[in-house]
TIMAR-90099 format. One record per residue (C-alpha): x, y, z; residue number from 1. Coordinates in steps of 0.001 Angstrom, whole numbers, plus 500000, padded with zeros to 6 digits. Example, Ala and Ser with C-alpha at 12.3 -4.5 7.8 and 13.67 -1.06 7.14 Angstrom:
2
{vomar {512300 495500 507800} 1}
{vomar {513670 498940 507140} 2}
END
This chain:
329
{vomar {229813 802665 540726} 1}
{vomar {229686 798797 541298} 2}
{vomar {230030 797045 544663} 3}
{vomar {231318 793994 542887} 4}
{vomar {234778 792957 541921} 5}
{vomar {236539 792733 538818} 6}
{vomar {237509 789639 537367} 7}
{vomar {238243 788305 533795} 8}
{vomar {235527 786131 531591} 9}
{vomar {234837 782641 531478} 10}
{vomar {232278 781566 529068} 11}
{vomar {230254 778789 530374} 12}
{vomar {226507 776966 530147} 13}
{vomar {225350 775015 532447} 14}
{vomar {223164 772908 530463} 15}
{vomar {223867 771744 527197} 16}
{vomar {224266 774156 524412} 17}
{vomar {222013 774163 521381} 18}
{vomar {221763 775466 517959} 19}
{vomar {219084 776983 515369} 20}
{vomar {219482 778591 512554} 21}
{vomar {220825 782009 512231} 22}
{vomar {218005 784699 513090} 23}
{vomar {215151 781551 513880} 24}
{vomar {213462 783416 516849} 25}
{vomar {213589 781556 519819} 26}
{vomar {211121 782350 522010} 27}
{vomar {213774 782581 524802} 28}
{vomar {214064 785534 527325} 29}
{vomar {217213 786995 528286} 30}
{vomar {217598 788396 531511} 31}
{vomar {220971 790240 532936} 32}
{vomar {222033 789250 536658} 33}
{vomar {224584 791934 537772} 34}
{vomar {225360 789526 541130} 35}
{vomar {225821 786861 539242} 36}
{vomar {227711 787887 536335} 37}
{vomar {225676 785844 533989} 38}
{vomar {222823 786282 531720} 39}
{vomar {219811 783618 532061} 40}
{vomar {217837 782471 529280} 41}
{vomar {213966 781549 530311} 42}
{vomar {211739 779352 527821} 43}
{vomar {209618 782105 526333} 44}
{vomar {206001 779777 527109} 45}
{vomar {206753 777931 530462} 46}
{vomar {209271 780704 532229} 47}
{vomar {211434 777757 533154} 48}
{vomar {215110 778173 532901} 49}
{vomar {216970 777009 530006} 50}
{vomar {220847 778211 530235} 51}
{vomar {222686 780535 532464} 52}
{vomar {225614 782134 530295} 53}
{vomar {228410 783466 532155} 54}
{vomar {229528 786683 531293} 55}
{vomar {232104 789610 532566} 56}
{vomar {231223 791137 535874} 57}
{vomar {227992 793146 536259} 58}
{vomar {226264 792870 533326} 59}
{vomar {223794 795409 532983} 60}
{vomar {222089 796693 529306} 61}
{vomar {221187 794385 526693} 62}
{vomar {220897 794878 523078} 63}
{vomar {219812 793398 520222} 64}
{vomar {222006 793378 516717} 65}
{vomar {220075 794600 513734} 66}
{vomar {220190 791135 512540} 67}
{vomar {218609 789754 515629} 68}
{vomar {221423 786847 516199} 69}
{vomar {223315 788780 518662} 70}
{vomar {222854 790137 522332} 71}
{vomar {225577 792353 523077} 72}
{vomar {225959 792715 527145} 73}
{vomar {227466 795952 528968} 74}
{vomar {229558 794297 531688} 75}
{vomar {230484 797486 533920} 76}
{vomar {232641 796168 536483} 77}
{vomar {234405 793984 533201} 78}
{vomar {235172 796847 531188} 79}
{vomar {233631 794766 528459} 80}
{vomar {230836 794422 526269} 81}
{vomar {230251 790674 525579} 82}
{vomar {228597 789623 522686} 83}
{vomar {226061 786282 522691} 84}
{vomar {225343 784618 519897} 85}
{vomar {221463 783680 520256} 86}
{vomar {221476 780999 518453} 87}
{vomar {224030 778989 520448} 88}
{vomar {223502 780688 523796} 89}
{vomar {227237 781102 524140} 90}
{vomar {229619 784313 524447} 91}
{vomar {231891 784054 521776} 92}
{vomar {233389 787605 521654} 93}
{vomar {234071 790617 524310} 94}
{vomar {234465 794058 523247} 95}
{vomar {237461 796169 524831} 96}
{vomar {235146 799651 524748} 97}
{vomar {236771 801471 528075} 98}
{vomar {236430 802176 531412} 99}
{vomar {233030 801080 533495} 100}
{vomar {230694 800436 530182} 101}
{vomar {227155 801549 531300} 102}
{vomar {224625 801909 528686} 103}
{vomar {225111 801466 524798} 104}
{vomar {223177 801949 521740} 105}
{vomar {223868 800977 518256} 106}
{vomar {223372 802816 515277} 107}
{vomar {221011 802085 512857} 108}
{vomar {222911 799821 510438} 109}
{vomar {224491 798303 513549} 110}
{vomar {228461 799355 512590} 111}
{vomar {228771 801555 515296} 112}
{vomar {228192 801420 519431} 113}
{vomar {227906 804575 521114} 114}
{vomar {229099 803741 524631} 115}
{vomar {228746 805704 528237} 116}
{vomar {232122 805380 529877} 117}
{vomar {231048 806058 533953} 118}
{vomar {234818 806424 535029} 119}
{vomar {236150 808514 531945} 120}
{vomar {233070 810955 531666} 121}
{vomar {232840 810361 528166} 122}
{vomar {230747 808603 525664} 123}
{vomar {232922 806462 522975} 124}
{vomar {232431 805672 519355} 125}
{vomar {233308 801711 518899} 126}
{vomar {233252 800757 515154} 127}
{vomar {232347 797202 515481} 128}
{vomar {234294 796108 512107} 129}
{vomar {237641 797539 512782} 130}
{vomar {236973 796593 516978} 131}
{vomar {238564 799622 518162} 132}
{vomar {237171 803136 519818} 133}
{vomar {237812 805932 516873} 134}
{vomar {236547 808517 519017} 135}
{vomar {235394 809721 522671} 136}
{vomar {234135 813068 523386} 137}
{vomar {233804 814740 527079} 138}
{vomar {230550 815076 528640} 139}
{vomar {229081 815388 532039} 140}
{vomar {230744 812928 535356} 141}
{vomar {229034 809941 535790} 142}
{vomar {227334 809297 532151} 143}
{vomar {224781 806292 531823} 144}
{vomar {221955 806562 529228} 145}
{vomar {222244 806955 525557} 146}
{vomar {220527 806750 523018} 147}
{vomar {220767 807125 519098} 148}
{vomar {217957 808756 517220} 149}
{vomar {216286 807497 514225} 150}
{vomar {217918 808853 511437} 151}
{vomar {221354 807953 513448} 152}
{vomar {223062 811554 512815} 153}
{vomar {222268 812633 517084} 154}
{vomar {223209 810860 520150} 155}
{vomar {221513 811482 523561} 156}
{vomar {223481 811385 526653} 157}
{vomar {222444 811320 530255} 158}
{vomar {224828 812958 533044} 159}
{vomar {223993 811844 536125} 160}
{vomar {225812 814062 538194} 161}
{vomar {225273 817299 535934} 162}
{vomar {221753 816085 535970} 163}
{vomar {221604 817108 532370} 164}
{vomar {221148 815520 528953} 165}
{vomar {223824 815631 525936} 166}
{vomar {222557 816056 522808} 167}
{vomar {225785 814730 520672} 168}
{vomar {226149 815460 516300} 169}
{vomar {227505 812193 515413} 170}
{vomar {227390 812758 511639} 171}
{vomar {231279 812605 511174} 172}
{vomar {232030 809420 513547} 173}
{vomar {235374 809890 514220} 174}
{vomar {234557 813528 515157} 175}
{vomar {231590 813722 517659} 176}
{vomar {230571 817175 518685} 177}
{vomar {228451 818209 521768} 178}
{vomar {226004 820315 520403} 179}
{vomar {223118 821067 523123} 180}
{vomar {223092 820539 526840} 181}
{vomar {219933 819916 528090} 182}
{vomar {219533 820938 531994} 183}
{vomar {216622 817784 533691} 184}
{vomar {216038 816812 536882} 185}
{vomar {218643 815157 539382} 186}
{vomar {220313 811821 538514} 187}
{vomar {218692 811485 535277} 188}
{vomar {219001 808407 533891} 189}
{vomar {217231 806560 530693} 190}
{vomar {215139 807320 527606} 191}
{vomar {212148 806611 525289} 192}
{vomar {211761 808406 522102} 193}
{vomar {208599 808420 520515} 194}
{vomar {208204 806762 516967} 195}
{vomar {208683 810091 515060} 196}
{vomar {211356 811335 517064} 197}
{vomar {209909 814565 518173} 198}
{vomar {209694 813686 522061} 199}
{vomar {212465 812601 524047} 200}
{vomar {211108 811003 527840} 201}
{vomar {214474 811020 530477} 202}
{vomar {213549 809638 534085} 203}
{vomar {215363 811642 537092} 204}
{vomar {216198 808651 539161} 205}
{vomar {216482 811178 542490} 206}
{vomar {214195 814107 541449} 207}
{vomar {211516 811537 540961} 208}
{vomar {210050 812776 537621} 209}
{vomar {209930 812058 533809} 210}
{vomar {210997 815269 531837} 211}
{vomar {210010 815681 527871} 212}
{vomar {212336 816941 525559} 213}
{vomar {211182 818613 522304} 214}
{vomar {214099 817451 520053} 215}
{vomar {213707 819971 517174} 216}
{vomar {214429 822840 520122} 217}
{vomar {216214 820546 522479} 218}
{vomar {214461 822187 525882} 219}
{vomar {212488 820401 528320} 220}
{vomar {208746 821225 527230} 221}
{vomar {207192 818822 530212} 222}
{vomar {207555 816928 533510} 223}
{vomar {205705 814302 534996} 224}
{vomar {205575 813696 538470} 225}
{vomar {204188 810576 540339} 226}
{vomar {202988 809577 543598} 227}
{vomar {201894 805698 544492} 228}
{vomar {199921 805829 547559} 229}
{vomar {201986 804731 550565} 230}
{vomar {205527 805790 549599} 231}
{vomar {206969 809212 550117} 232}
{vomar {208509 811124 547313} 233}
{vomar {211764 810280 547966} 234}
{vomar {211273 806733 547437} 235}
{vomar {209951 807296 543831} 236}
{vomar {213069 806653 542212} 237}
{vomar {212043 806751 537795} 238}
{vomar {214851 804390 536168} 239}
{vomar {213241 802479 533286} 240}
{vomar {211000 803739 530425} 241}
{vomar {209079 801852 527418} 242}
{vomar {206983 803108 525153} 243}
{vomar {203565 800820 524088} 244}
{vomar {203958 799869 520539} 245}
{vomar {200899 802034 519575} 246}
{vomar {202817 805058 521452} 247}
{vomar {199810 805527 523520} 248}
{vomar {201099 804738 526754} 249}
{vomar {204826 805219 528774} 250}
{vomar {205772 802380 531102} 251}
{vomar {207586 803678 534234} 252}
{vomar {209450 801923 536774} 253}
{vomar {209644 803373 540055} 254}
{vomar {212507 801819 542281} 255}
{vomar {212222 802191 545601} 256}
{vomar {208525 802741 545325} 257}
{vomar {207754 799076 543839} 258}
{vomar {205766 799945 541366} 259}
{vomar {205089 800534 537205} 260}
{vomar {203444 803857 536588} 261}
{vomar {201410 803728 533489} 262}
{vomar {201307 807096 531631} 263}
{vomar {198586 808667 529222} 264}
{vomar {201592 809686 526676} 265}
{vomar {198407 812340 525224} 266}
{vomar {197798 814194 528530} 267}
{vomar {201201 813106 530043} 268}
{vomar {199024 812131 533528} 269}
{vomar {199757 808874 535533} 270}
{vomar {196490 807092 534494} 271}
{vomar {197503 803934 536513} 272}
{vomar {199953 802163 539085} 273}
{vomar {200974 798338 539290} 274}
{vomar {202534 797113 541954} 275}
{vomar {205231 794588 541279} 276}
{vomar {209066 793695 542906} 277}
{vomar {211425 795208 545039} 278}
{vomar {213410 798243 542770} 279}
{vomar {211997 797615 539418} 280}
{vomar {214805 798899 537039} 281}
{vomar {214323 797376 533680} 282}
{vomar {211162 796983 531599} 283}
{vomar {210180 795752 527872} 284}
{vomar {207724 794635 526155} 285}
{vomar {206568 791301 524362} 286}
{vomar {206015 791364 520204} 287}
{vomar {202368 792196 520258} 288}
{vomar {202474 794690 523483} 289}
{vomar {200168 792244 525456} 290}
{vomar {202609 791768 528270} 291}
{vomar {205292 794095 530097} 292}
{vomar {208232 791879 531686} 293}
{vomar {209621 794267 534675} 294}
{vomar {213458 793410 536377} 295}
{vomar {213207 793511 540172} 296}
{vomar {216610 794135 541466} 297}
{vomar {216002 793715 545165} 298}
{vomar {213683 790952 545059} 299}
{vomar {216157 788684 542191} 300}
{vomar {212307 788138 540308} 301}
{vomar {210459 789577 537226} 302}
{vomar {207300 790793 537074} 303}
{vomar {204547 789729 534025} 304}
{vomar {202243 792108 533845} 305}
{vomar {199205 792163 531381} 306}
{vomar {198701 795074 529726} 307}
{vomar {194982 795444 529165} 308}
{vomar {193922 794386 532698} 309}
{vomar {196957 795861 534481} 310}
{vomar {197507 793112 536857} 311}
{vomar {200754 791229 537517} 312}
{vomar {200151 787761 536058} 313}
{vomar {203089 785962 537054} 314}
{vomar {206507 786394 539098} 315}
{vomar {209669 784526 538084} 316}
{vomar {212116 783756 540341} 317}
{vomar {215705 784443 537655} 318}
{vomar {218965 785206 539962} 319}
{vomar {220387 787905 541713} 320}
{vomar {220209 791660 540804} 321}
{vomar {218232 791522 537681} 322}
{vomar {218778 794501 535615} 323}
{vomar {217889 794244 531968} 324}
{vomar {215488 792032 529989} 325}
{vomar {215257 790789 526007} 326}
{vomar {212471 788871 524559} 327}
{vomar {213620 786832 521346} 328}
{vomar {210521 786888 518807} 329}
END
């Protein structure tokens, strides 16, 4: 749950809107502030700021559309998802989709949003053309990560009080069905699924590990466990994951324990730490993999890390509570 308040939206920029053409990448980087209840846009080459765009309180996940001229924007405390349109670095729409939105995913074709309601225990169905929820199905108290496999048909779900993983039949959209509970460690919380769908990484946000699920026989088949010098194990908190495009590598962020754990994804063994913020959360990576952009919560900063030398190029100041981060290429 959210310290912050509730309050209704106001979409503003403080600098002077502009416009490109629909699906022109921008170069920009988008960056969630959950204190601020605003999303900031940095110039993709300098790191300066270019707009801060107000948006329902605590905004958390960011998304892509399929076409690449959206960002939609989980705003938990707002009981909203806002949509941005990247092109004028303005909201201009905010999805009703329940109580306490915390992650999302869209499937494939981008019609649908699979959303984690925290407060109803449920994960909803939002079809994005009629703009309603057509379905919700029960799962676990205290849902947060999802994610929508490749073919679209299956749904993962985290529980972060059963400290388990949903595995959700979405086939029929209006009639979700629960179809495997997976049993991780505590407080799990995100996900990476490898490029051919066959390994499913969840990070256990209190139990401190990474567990693999094999997704043909939906059981844990792995755990990896880390340990930066100079922090006890409860401070090695796992929250964000990302895959290196060449699937070689798992980028883990650590929380409490300030650091990125780099993972051989062919051994599963921490190969390498990188120190970076206070309570890295959110991760991604740039087009060509060359650079990992890490949110900082604690420390309102984000961390530039190059990925062949595995130092920290660069920290950028952005706001307060930085959460998630988009690169627009």
């Amino acid at each position: 749950m959210s310290i912050f308040g509730k309050s209704g939206l106001v979409a503003v920029s403080l600098l002077t809107c502009f416009t490109l053409p629909a699906n022109a990448a921008t170069g920009n980087i988008f960056v969630s502030l959950e204190s601020d209840s605003a999303v900031i846009v940095l110039d993709g080459k300098t790191y300066e700021k270019r707009q801060l765009i107000k948006t329902n309180e605590q905004p958390r996940h960011l998304q892509f559309s399929p076409a690449h001229d959206l960002i939609y924007v989980a705003c938990g405390d707002g009981n909203r998802i806002d949509v941005i349109d990247i092109a004028k670095l303005a909201v201009v729409d905010s999805l009703d989709v329940g109580e306490e939105p915390e992650i999302f995913d869209l499937s494939p074709e981008g019609k649908y949003l699979y959303v984690s309601n925290e407060d109803d225990g449920a994960l909803s169905v939002y079809d994005m053309v009629a703009k309603k929820t057509i379905a919700q199905v029960e799962v676990g108290e205290e849902p947060e990560g999802v994610l929508v496999s490749h073919d679209g048909n299956t749904v993962y779900v985290t529980s972060e009080v059963a400290n388990m993983v949903h595995v959700i039949d979405v086939t029929d959209k209006t009639k979700p069905v629960v179809k495997a509970n997976i049993i991780v460690n505590t407080r799990p919380r995100r996900f990476a699924l490898t490029a051919d769908g066959k390994s499913l990484y969840v990070s256990s946000e209190i139990g401190g590990t990474v567990s693999i699920i094999d997704t043909a026989k939906n059981a844990v088949t792995g755990e990896i466990k880390f340990a930066p010098k100079g922090f006890r194990p409860e401070e090695v908190t796992p929250v964000g994951l990302v895959l290196s495009k060449d699937g070689k590598s798992l980028y883990v962020t650590l929380g409490r324990a300030h650091h990125v754990a780099v993972v051989d994804t062919t051994s599963n063994e921490v190969k390498n730490y990188v120190l970076v913020g206070n309570r890295p959360w959110g991760a991604t990576l740039n087009k060509d993999g060359s650079l990992l952009f890490v949110t900082n919560g604690m420390s309102d900063d984000v961390s530039i890390i190059d990925t062949a030398t595995l130092k920290v190029e660069k920290s950028v100041p952005v706001g307060r509570v930085p959460h998630s981060i988009l690169i627009d290429e």
